[in-house]
C-alpha positions as a Markdown table, in Angstrom:
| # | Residue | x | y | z |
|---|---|---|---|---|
| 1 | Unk | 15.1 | 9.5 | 8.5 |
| 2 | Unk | 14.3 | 11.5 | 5.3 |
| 3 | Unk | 14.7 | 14.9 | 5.0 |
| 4 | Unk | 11.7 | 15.5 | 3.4 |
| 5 | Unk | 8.7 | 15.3 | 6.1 |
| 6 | Unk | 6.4 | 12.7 | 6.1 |
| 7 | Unk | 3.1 | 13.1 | 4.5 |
| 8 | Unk | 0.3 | 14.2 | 7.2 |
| 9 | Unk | -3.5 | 13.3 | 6.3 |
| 10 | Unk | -3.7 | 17.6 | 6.2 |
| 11 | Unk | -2.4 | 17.5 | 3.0 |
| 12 | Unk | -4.8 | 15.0 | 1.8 |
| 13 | Unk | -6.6 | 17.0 | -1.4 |
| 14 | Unk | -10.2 | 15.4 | -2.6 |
| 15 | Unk | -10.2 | 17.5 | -5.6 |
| 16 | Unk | -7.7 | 16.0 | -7.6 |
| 17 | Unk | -9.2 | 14.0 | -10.1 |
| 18 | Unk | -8.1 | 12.9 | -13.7 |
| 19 | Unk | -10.4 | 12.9 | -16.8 |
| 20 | Unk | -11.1 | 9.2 | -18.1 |
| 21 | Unk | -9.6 | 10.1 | -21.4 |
| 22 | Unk | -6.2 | 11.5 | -20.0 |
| 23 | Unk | -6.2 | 8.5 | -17.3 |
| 24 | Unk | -6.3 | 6.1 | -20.2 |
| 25 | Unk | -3.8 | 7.7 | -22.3 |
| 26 | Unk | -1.2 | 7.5 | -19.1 |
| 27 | Unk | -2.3 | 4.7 | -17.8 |
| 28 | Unk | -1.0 | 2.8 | -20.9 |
| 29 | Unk | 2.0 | 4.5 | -21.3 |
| 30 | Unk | 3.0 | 3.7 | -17.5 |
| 31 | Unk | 1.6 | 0.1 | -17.4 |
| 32 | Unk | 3.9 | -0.8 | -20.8 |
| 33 | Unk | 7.1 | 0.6 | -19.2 |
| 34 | Unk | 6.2 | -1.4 | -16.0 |
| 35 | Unk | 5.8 | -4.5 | -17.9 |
| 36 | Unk | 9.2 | -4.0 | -19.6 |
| 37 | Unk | 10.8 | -3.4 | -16.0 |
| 38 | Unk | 9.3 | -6.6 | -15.0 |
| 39 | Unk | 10.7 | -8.4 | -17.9 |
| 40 | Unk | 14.0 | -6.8 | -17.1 |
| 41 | Unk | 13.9 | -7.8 | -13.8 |
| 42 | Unk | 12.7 | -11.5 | -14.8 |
| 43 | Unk | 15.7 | -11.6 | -16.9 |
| 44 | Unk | 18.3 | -10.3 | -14.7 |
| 45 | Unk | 17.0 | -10.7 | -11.4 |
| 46 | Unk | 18.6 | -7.3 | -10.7 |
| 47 | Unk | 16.6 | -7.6 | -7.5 |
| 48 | Unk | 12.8 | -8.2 | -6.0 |
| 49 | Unk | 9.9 | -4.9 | -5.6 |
| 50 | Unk | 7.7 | -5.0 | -3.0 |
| 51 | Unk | 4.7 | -2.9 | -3.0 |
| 52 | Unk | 2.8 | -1.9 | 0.3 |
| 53 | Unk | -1.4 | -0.7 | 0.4 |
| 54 | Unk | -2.6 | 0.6 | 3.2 |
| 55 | Unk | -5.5 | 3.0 | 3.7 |
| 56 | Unk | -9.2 | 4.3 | 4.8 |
| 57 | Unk | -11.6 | 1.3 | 4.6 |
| 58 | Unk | -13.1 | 1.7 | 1.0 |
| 59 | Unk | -10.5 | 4.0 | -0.1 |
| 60 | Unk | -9.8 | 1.7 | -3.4 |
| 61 | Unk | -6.9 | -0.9 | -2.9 |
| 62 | Unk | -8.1 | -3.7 | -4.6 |
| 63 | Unk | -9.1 | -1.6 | -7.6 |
| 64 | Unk | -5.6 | 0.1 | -7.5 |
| 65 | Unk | -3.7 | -3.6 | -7.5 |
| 66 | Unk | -5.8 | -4.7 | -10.2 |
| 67 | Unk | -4.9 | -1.9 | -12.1 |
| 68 | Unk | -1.3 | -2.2 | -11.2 |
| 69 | Unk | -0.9 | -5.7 | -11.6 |
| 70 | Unk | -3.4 | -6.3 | -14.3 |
| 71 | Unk | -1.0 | -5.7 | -17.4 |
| 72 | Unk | 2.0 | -7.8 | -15.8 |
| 73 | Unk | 3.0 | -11.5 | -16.3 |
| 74 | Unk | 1.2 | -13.4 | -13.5 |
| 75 | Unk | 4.2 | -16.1 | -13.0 |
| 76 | Unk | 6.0 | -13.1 | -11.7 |
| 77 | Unk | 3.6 | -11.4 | -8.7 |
| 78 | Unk | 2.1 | -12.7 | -6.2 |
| 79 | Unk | -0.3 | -10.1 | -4.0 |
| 80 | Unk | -1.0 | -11.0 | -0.5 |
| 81 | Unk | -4.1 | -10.1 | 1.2 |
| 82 | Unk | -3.2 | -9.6 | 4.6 |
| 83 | Unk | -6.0 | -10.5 | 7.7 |
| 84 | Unk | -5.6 | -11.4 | 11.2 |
| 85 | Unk | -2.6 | -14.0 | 11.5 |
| 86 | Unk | -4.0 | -17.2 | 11.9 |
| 87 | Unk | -2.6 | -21.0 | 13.0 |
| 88 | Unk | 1.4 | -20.9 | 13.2 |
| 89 | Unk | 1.6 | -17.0 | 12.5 |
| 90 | Unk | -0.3 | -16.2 | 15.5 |
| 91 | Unk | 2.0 | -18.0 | 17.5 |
| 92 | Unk | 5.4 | -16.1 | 16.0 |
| 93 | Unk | 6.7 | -12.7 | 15.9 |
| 94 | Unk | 4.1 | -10.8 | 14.0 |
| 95 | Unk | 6.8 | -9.6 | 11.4 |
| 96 | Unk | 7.3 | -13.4 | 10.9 |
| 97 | Unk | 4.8 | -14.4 | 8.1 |
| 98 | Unk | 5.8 | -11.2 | 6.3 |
| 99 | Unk | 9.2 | -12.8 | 6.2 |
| 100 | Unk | 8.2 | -15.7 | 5.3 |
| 101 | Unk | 6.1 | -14.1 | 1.7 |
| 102 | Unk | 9.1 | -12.0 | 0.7 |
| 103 | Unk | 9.6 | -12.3 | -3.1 |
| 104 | Unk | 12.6 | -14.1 | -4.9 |
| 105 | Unk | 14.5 | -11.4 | -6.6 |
| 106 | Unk | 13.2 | -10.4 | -9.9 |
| 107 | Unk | 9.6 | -11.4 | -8.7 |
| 108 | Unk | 7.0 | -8.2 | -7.3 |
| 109 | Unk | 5.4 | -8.8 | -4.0 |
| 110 | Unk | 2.2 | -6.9 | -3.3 |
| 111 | Unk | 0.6 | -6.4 | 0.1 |
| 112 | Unk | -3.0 | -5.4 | 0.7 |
| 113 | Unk | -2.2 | -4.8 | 4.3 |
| 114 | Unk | 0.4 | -5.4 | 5.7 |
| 115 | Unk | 2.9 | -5.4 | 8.8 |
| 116 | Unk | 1.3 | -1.9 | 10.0 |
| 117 | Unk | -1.5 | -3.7 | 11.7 |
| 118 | Unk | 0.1 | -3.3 | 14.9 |
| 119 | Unk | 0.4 | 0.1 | 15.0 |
| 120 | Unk | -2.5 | 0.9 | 13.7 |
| 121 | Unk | -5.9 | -1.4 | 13.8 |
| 122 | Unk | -4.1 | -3.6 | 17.1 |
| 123 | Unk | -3.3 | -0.6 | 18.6 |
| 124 | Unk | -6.5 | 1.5 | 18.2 |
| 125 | Unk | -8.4 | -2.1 | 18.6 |
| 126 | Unk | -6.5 | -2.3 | 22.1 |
| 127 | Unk | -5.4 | -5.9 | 20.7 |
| 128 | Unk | -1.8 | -4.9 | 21.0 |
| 129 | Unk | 0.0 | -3.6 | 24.2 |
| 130 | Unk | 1.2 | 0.0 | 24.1 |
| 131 | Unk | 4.6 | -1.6 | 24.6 |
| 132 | Unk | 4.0 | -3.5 | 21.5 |
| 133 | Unk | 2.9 | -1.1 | 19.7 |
| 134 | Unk | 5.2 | 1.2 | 20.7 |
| 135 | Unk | 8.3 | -0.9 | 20.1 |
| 136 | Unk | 6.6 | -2.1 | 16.7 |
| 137 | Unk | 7.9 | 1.2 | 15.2 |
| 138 | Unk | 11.4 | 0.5 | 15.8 |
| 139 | Unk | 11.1 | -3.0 | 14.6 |
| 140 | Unk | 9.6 | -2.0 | 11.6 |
| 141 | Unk | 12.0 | 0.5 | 10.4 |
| 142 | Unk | 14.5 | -1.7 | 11.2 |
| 143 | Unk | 13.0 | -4.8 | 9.0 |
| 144 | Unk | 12.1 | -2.3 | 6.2 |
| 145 | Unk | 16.2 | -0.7 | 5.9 |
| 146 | Unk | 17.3 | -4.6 | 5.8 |
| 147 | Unk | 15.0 | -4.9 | 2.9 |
| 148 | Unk | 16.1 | -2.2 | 1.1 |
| 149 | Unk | 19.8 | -2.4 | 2.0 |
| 150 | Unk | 19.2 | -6.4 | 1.1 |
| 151 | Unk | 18.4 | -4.6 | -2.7 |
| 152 | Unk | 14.6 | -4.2 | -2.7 |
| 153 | Unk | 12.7 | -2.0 | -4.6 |
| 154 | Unk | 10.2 | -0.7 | -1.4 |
| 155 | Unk | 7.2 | 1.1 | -2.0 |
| 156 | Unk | 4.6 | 2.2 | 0.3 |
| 157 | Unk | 0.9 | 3.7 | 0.1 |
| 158 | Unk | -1.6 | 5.5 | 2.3 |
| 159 | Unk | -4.7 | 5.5 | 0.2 |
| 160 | Unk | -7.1 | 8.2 | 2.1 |
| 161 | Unk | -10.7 | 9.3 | 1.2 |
| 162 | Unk | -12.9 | 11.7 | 2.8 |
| 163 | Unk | -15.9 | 10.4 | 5.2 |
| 164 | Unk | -18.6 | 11.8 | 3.0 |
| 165 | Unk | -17.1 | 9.6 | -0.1 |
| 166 | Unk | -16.3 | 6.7 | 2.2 |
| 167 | Unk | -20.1 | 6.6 | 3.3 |
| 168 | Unk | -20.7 | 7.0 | -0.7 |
| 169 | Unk | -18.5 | 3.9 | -1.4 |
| 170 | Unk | -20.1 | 2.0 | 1.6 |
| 171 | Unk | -23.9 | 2.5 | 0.7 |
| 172 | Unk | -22.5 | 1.4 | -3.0 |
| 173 | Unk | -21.4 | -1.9 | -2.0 |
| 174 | Unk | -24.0 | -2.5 | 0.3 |
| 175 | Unk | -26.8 | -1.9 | -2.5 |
| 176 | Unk | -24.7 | -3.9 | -5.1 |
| 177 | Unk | -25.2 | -7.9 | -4.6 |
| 178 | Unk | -21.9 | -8.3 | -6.7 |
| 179 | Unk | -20.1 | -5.6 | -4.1 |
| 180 | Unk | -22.0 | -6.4 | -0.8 |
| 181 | Unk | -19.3 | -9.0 | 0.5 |
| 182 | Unk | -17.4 | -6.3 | 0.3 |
| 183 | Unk | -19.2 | -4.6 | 3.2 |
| 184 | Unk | -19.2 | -5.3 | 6.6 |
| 185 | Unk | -19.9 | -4.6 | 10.4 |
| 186 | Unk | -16.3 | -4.0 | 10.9 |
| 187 | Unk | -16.1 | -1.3 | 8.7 |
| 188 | Unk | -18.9 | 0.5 | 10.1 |
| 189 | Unk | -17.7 | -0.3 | 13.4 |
| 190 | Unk | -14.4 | 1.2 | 12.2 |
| 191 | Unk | -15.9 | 4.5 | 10.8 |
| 192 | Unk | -17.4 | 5.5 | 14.0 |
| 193 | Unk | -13.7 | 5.7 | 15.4 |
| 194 | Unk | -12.8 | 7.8 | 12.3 |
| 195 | Unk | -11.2 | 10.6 | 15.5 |
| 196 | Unk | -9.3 | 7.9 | 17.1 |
| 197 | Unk | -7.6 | 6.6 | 13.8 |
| 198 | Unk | -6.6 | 10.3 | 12.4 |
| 199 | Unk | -3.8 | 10.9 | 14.6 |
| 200 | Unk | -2.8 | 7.1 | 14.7 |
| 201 | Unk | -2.6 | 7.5 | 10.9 |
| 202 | Unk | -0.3 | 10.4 | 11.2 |
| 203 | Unk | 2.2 | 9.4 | 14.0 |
| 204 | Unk | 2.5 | 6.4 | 11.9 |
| 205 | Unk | 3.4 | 8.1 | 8.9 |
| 206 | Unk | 5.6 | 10.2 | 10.8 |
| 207 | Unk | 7.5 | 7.5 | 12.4 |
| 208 | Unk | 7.9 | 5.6 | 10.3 |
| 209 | Unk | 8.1 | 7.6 | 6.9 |
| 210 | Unk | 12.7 | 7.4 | 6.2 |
| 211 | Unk | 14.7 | 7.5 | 3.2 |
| 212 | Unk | 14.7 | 3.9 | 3.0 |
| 213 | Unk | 10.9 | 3.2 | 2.8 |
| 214 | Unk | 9.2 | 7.0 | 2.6 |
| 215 | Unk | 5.7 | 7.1 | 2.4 |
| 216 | Unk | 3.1 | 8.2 | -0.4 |
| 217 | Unk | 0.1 | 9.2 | 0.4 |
| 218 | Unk | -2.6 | 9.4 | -2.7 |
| 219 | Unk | -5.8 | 11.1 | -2.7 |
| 220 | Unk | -8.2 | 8.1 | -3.5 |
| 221 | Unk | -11.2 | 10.5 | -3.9 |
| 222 | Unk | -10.9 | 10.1 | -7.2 |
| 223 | Unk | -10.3 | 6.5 | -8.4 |
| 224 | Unk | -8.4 | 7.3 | -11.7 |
| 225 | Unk | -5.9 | 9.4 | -9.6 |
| 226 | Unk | -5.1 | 7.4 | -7.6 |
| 227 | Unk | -4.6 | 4.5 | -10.1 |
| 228 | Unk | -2.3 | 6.8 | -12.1 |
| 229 | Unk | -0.5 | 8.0 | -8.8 |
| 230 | Unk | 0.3 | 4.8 | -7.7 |
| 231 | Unk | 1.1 | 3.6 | -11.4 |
| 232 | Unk | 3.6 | 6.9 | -10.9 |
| 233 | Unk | 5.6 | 6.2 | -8.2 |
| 234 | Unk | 6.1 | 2.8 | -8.6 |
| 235 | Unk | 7.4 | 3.3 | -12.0 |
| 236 | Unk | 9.5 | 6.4 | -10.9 |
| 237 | Unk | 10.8 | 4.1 | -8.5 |
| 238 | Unk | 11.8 | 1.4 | -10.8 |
| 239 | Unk | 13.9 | 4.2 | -12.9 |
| 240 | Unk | 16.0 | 5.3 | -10.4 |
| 241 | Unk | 16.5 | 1.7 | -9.1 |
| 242 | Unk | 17.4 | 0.3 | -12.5 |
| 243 | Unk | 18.0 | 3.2 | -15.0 |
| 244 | Unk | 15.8 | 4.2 | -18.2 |
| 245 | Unk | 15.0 | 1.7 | -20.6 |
| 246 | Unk | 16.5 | 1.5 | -23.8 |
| 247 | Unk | 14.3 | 2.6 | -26.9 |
């Protein structure tokens, strides 16, 4: 494990917030060095990134992926939405199709969702057995340190937002016929076990939070924050992975 502690959902701050001047000013600067890793990467296929989104229904994945994605050479990310597995992957391991959408090296792989379904939506849910679950945690840490010690570039997210703001999002989407897809029974469903999925959220982070694959946790409450956090780490990452860039 770490030595630094995991991240808890008590040190989740909703007043951070970036002005939209400052946030486009930064985000420029970060999304042209993160193009130049990319190219680096493509050209040397030094090894492959793999970026990981979980979060709060609402809390602003998509918009963070587009924004950390948008700038990059398409031929060289692929993002994965992750549902319920389906066909074949049902009847595998459930770490199997996650295997199976690894990226090549010098390619990013982005997951919105991801392998921590079963210990946290399955388990809450009830659709996974508490020995599942529970033995998920070691199988997952396990998978994730092969990764890395493979060569990968692992990043990992916890996007959170308050109730009040996820309610605030919510009514948005349902009121906007270009958003209202967005929107469903689920994630109303969902909100009403807001108590059960706290302390889920944090064992998980605890757990599974290692020097290998340590967590970040952004405050999503304000949407250019969290853009520029994730921008942040992702590029700090990439640094200490593969050096500084030359001039």
């Amino acid at each position: 494990m770490t030595t630094e502690r995991a991240p808890r959902l008590s040190d989740f701050d909703p007043t951070l917030a970036i002005e939209e001047k400052e946030y486009k000013k930064r985000r420029r600067a970060l999304r042209l060095e993160l193009l130049r890793y990319q190219v680096l990467l493509r050209d040397e296929a030094t090894c492959p990134v793999v970026i990981v989104f979980e979060g709060v229904d609402a809390a602003g994945k998509g918009g963070v992926i587009r924004r950390l994605t948008g700038r990059l050479d398409p031929r060289g990310v692929r993002v994965h939405p992750i549902g319920p597995p389906v066909g074949q992957e049902a009847r595998h391991h459930y770490l199997w199709r996650f295997h199976q959408r690894m990226p090549e090296y010098g390619q990013f792989g982005v997951f919105d969702r991801s392998w921590y379904g079963r210990v946290l939506v399955e388990r809450v849910e009830g659709l996974a057995s508490a020995e599942e679950w529970e033995r998920a945690y070691g199988e997952i840490t396990a998978f994730e340190q092969s990764m890395v010690d493979n060569g990968m570039v692992l990043a990992k997210f916890w996007l959170h937002i308050s109730q009040d703001e996820q309610l605030r999002r919510f009514e948005a989407r349902e009121a906007d016929p270009f958003k209202e897809y967005k929107i469903t029974a689920d994630d109303w469903r969902n909100r009403e076990r807001w108590a059960d999925y706290e302390p889920t959220i944090d064992e998980m982070l605890r757990r599974t939070h290692t020097e290998a694959a340590p967590w970040t946790l952004v405050s999503a409450e304000d949407k250019n924050h969290a853009r520029i956090d994730v921008l942040e780490t992702v590029v700090a990452a990439l640094r200490v992975r593969l050096g500084p860039l030359g001039s």
